[in-house]
C-alpha positions as CSV (number, residue, x, y, z in Angstrom):
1,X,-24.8,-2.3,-11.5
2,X,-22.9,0.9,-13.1
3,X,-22.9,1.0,-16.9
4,X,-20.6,3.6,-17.9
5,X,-18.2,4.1,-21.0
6,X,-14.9,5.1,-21.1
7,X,-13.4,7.6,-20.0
8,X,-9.5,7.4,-19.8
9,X,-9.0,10.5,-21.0
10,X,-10.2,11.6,-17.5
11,X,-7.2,9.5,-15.5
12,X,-4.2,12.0,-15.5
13,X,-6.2,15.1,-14.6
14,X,-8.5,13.9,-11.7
15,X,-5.4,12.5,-10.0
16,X,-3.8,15.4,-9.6
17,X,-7.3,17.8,-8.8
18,X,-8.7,14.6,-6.7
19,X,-10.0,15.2,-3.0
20,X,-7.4,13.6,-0.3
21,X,-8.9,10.3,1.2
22,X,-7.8,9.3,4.7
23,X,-9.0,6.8,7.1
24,X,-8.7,7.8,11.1
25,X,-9.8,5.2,13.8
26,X,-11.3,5.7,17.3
27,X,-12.1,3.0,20.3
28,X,-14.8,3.6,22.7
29,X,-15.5,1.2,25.7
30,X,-18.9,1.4,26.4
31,X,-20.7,1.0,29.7
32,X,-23.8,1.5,31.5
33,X,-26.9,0.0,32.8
34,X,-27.2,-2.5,29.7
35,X,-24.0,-3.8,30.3
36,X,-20.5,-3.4,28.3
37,X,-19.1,-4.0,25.2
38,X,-15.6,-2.3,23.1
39,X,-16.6,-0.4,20.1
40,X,-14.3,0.2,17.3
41,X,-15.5,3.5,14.7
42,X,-13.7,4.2,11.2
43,X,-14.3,7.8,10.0
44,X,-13.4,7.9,6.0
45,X,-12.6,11.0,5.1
46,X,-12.1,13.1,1.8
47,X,-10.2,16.9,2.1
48,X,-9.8,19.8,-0.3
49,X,-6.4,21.1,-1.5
50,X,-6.4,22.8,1.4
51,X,-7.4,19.6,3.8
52,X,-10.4,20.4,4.7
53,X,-13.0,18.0,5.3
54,X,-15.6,17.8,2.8
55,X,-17.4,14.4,2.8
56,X,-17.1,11.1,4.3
57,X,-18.5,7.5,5.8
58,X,-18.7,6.4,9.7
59,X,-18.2,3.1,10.2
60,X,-19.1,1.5,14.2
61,X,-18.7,-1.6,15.2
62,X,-19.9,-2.7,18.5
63,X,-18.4,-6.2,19.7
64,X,-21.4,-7.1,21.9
65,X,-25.2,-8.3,21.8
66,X,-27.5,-5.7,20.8
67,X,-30.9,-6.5,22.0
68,X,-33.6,-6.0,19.4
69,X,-34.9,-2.6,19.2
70,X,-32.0,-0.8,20.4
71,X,-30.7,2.6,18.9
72,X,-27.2,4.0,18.7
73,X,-26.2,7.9,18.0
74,X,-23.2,9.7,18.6
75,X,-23.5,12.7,20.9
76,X,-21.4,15.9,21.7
77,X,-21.9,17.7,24.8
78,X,-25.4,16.2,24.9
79,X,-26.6,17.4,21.2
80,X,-27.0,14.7,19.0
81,X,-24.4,14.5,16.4
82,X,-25.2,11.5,14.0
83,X,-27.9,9.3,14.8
84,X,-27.7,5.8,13.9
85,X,-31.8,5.3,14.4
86,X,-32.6,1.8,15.2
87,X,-29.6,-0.7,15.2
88,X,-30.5,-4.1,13.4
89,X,-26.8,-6.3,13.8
90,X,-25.4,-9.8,14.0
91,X,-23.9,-10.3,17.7
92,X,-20.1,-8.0,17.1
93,X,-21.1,-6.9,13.5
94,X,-21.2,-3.7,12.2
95,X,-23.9,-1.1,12.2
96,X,-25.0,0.5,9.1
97,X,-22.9,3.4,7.2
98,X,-23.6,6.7,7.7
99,X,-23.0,8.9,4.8
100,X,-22.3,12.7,5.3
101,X,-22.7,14.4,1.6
102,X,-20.6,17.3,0.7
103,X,-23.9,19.3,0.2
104,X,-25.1,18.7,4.0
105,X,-22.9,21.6,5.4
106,X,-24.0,21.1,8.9
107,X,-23.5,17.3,8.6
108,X,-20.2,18.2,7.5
109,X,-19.1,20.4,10.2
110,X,-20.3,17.9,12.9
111,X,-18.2,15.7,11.2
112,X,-14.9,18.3,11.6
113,X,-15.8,18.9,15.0
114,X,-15.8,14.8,15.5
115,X,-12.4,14.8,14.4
116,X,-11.4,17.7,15.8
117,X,-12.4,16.7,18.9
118,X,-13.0,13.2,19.8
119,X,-12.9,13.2,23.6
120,X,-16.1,15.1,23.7
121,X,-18.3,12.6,21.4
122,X,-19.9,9.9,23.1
123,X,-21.5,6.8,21.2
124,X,-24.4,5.8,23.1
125,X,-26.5,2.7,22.6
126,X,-29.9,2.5,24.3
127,X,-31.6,-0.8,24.7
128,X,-35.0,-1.6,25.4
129,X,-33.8,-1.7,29.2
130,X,-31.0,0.3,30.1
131,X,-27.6,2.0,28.0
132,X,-24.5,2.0,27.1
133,X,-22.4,4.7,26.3
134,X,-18.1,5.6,25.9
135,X,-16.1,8.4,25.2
136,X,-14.2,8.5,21.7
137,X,-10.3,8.9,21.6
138,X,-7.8,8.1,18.8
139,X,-6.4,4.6,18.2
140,X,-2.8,3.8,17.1
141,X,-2.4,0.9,14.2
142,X,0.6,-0.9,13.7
143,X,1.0,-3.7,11.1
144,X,2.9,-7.2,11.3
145,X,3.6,-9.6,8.9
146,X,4.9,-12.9,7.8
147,X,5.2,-15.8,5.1
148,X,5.4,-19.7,4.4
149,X,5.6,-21.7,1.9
150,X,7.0,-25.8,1.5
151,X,6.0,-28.7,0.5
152,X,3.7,-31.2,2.4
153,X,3.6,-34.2,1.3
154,X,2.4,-34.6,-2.1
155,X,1.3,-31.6,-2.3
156,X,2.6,-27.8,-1.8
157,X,1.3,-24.8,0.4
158,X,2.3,-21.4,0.5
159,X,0.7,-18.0,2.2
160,X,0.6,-15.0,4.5
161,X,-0.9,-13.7,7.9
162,X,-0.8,-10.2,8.5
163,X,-1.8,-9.2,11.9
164,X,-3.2,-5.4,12.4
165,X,-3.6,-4.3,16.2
166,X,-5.2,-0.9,17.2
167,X,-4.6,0.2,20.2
168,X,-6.0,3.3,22.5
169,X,-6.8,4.1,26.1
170,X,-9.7,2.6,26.0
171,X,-8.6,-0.7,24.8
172,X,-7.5,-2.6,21.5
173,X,-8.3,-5.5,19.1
174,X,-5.8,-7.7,16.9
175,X,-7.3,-8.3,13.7
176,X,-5.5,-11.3,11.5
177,X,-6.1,-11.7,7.5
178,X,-4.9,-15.7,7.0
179,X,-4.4,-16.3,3.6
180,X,-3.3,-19.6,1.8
181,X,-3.3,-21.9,-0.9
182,X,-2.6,-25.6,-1.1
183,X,-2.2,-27.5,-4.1
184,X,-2.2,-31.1,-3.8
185,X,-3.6,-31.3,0.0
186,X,-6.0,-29.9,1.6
187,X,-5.2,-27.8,4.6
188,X,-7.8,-27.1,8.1
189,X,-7.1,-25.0,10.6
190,X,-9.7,-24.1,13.5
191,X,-8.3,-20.7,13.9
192,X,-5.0,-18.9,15.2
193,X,-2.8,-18.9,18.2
194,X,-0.5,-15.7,18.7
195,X,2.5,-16.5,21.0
196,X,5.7,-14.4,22.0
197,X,9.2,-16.5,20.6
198,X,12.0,-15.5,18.0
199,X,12.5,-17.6,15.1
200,X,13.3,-21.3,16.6
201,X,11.8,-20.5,19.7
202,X,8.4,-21.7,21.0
203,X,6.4,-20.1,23.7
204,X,2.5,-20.6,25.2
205,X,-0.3,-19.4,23.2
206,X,-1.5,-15.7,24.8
207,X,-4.1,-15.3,22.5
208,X,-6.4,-17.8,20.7
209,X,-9.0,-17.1,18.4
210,X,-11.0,-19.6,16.4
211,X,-12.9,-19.5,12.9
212,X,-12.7,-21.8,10.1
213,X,-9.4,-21.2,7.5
214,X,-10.0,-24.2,4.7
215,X,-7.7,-24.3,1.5
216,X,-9.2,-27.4,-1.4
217,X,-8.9,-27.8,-5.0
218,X,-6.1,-25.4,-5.4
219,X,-8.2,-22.6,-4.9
220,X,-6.8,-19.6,-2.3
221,X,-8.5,-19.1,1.2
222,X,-8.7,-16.1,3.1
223,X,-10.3,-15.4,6.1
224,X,-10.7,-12.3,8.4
225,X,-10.4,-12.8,12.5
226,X,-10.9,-10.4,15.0
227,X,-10.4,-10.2,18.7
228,X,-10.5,-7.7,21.4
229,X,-7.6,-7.4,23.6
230,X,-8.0,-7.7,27.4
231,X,-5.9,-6.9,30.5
232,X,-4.9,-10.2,30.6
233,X,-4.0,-10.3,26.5
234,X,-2.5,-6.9,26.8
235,X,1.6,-8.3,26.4
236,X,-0.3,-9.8,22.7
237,X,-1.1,-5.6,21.6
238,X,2.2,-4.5,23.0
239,X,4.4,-7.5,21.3
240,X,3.1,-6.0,17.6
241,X,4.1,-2.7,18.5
242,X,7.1,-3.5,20.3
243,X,8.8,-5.7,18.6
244,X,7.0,-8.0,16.1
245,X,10.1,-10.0,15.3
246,X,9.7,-11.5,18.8
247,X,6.2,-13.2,17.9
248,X,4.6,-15.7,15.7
249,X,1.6,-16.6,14.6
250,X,0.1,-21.1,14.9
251,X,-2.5,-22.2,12.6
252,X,-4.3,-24.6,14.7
253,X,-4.9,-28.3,13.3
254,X,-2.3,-27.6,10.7
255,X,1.2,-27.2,12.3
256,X,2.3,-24.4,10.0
257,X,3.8,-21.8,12.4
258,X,4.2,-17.9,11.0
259,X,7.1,-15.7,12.2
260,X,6.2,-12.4,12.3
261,X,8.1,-8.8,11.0
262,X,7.5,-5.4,11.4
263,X,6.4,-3.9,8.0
264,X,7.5,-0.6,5.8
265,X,4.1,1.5,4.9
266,X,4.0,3.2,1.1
267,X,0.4,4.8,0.1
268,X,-0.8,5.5,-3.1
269,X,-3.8,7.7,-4.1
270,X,-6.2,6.8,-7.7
271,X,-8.6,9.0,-9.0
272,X,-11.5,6.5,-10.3
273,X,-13.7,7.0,-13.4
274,X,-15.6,4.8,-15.3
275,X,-14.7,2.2,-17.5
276,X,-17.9,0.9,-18.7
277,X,-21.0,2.4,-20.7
278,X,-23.8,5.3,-19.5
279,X,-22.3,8.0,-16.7
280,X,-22.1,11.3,-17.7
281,X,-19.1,13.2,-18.5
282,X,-19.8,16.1,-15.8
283,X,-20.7,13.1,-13.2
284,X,-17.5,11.3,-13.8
285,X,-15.5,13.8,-12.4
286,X,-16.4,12.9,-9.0
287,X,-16.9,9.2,-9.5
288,X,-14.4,7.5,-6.7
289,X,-11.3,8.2,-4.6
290,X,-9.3,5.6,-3.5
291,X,-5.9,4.7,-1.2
292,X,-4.0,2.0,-1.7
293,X,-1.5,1.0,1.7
294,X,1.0,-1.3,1.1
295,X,2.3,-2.8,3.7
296,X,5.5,-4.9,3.2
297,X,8.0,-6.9,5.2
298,X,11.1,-5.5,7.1
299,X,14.0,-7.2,5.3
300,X,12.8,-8.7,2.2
301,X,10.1,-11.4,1.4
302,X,7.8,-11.8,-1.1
303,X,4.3,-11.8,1.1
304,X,3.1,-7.9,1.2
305,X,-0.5,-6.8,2.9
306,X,-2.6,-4.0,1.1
307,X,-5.5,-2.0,2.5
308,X,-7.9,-0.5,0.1
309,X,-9.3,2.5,1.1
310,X,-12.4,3.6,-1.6
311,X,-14.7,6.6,-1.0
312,X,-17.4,6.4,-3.6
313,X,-19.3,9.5,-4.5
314,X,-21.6,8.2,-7.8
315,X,-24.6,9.7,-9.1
316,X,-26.4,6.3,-9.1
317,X,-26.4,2.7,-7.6
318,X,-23.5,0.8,-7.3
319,X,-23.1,-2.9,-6.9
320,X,-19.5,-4.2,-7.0
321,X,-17.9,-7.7,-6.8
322,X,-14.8,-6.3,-5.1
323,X,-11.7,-3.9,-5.2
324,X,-8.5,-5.5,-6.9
325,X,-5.1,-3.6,-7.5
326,X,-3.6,-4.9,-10.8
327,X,-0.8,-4.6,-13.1
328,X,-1.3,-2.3,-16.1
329,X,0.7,-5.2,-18.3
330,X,-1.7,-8.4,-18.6
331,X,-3.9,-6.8,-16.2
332,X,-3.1,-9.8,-13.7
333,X,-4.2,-9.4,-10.1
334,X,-1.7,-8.7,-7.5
335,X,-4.5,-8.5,-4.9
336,X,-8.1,-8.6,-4.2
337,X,-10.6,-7.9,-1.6
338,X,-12.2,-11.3,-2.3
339,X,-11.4,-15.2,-3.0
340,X,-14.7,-15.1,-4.7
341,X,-16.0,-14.4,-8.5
342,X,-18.2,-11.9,-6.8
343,X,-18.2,-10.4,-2.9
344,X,-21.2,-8.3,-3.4
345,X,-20.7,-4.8,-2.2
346,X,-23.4,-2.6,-2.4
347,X,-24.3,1.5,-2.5
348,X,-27.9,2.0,-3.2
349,X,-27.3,5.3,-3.1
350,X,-24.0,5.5,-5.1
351,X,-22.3,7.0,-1.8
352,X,-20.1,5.3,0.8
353,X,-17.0,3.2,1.3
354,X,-15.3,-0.1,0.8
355,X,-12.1,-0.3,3.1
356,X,-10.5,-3.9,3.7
357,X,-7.1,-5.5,3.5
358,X,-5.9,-8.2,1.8
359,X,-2.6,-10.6,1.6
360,X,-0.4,-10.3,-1.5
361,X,1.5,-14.2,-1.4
362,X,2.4,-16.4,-3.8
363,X,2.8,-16.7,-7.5
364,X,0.6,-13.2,-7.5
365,X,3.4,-11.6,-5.3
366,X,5.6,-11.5,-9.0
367,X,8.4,-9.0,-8.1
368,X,9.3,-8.2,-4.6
369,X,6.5,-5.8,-3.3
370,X,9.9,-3.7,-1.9
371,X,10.4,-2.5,-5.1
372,X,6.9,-2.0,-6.2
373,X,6.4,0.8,-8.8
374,X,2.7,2.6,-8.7
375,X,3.4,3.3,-12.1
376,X,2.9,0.2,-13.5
377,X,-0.4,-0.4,-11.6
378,X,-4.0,0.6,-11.0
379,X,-7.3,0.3,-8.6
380,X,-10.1,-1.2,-9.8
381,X,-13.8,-2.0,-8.5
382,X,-15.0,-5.2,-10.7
383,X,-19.0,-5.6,-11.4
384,X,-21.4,-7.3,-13.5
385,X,-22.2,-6.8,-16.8
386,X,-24.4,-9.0,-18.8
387,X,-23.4,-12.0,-16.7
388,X,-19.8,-11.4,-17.1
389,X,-17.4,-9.6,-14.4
390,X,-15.7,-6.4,-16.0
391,X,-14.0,-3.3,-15.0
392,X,-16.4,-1.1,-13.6
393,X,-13.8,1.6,-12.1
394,X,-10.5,2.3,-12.3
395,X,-7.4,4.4,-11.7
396,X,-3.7,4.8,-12.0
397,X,-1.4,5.2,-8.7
398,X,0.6,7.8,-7.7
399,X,2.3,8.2,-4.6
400,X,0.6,9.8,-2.0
C-alpha cells in the first residue's frame, strides 16, 4: 500500500520533463528437444529527451507446459543476456517480470542491444529433459472493434469486443477483451467464434476459442481470451489486418453477433505523482509514467478500447487495485482495468509495469470517444487506504 500526500503542484511540470514510455512486442517460436510452444515477449520501455533507453520491464509469455524445474533466459550470441532463473507458471501463463533499473548500466545496455537487435536474442527454456529455444523478431499489432446493444426480452444488454492480433514471422495470436452488461437478464456465453462476413452476411467459424463470459445482477463482465494463430487459422490474423470490416465476432450460447471495424489510434502520455499521504518530495519526481491508447471505431460509435501502458518507478512497495482513466469533472470512470472493487496488482519492490486493455461501452462511453479531449481527463492507479479504495496516483493527459 502507498501512503503519500499531495502533490498537484507536481502535475504540469513532470509532464512536460517526464521519460517517454513505449511498449514494443516480439514473437518467438520455440523448438527443440522438449518440444514446442509460441512465445509472445513485451519489452516496456522508458527514453530520455533524447530517446534513449533508460529503464524498463520484460514481460514472456510462453503458451505451453513448462515442466517443473525448468529455467528460461534470453541469450545473445551465446552470452546470457537476462536470466529468468527457475520458471514456476500456470500451463500458457506468464513468467515473472524482469526489472532492468536505470542504475544497472550494463542491464541497461543489454536491454538497447535487445532492441536494437532482436534477431540475434534467443529465449531459451531448458527443462529437466531436453530445451527449447527461438529467435526474437518484431510483431505487428493491429486493433478491431465493434458494438451492440438492444433489448432482450425484459431485460437490456449492451457491450464491446475488441480483437488485438500480433502478427510476425514466427507466428501470431488474436487476443479478444469481451465486455458486457445486462440488466434485466442474465447472459452466458462459452466463449467466441471469429468468422469472415460483412454486415448481413454469415460465414463458418475459422476460429473458436472458449472461456466463461457471464453478465448477472446488472453488474459489467469482462473477460480476456487469447489464442495462437495456426497455418490453418492464418486467413483469421490476415482478415484483422486486411480488412476488419469483412469479419465478425459470435458469442457462443448467446446469439449476439459483433461486426467488426478497423479502429483510429490517439496516445496520451501522464506524468504520475502521488495523491495520498508519506512519499517524499525528491522521490515523487520519478513516481510513474504512463500511456494511455485509445483505440476507437472507424466511422462513428460509441464503444472505444484503451490500453494502459504504466511504468512504475517508486521508492517503496506498491499494491494497487487497478488503473482507471477518468474525467476530471465528477471524477466518473470512463474505463478500468478491472470489473472488480480491487484486482490486486502488486510491486514489492516499487518497480515494474501494469499494461492491459480495457472496453469503453455503454453509459460510461458519455461523449463519442472520436472527439475525446485529454484535457478533461486523467490516469489513475486506485489502492487501499484504511479499508476504503482511494486515488493512490494520478496524472493529467497530454497528447503524445
Amino acid at each position: 500500500m502507498i501512503r503519500i500526500f499531495s502533490l498537484a503542484l507536481f502535475a504540469s511540470s513532470l509532464l512536460f520533463s517526464q521519460p517517454a514510455a513505449e511498449t514494443l512486442v516480439f514473437r518467438a517460436a520455440l523448438s527443440g528437444s522438449g518440444g514446442s510452444a509460441p512465445a509472445t515477449v513485451w519489452l516496456h520501455l522508458l527514453r530520455d529527451e533524447g530517446g534513449q533507453i533508460v529503464s524498463g520491464s520484460i514481460d514472456t509469455q510462453i503458451r505451453g507446459v513448462i515442466p517443473i524445474g525448468s529455467t528460461a533466459a534470453f541469450y545473445r550470441a551465446d552470452v546470457l543476456a537476462f536470466d529468468y532463473g527457475e520458471v514456476r507458471t500456470a500451463v500458457g501463463g506468464p513468467l515473472r517480470q524482469l526489472q532492468i533499473r536505470a542504475e544497472d548500466e550494463d542491464a541497461v545496455t543489454r536491454l538497447r542491444a535487445m532492441v536494437e537487435a532482436p534477431a540475434s536474442h534467443v529465449l531459451f527454456v531448458q527443462f529437466p529433459e531436453g530445451d527449447m529455444q527461438g529467435g526474437l523478431e518484431r510483431a505487428e499489432t493491429a486493433v478491431a472493434m465493434g458494438e451492440f446493444s438492444g433489448e432482450a426480452g425484459l431485460g437490456r444488454l449492451n457491450g464491446a469486443v475488441a480483437v488485438t492480433g500480433l502478427r510476425s514471422a514466427r507466428g501470431g495470436s488474436v487476443t479478444f477483451v469481451v465486455s458486457l452488461q445486462a440488466r434485466g437478464i442474465q447472459v452466458n456465453s462459452s466463449g467466441v467464434t471469429l468468422h469472415r462476413g460483412a454486415e448481413g452476411e454469415t460465414g463458418a467459424a475459422l476460429l473458436t476459442v472458449d472461456s466463461p463470459i457471464v453478465s448477472l445482477l446488472g453488474l459489467p463482465a469482462t473477460a480476456r481470451i487469447t489464442a495462437e494463430i495456426t497455418e490453418a487459422t492464418q486467413a483469421a490474423l490476415d482478415g484483422l489486418f486486411g480488412n476488419p470490416a469483412g469479419w465478425y465476432v459470435m458469442l457462443r450460447d448467446s446469439g449476439i453477433r459483433v461486426q467488426l471495424r478497423a479502429t483510429d489510434r490517439k496516445v496520451f502520455r501522464a506524468a504520475l505523482t502521488p495523491t495520498g499521504a508519506v512519499v517524499s518530495l525528491a522521490a515523487a519526481e520519478n513516481t510513474a509514467f504512463g500511456l494511455v491508447t485509445l483505440y476507437t471505431q472507424n466511422g462513428g460509435g460509441t464503444a472505444a478500447h484503451v490500453v494502459f501502458d504504466v511504468n512504475l518507478r517508486l521508492p517503496q512497495r506498491g499494491d494497487f487495485c487497478g488503473a482507471h482513466l477518468r474525467r476530471n469533472e465528477g471524477k466518473a470512470t470512463l474505463a478500468s482495468t478491472t470489473n472488480r472493487v480491487c484486482d490486486g496488482f502488486s510491486f514489492p519492490e516499487g518497480v515494474g509495469n501494469l499494461f492491459r486493455g480495457a472496453n469503453v461501452f455503454g453509459e460510461s462511453a458519455g461523449e463519442a470517444p472520436g472527439s475525446f479531449d485529454p484535457a478533461a481527463h486523467y490516469l489513475t492507479l486506485d489502492s487501499v487506504e484504511n479499508q476504503r479504495i482511494v486515488e493512490a496516483l494520478s496524472g493529467p493527459l497530454a497528447a503524445q
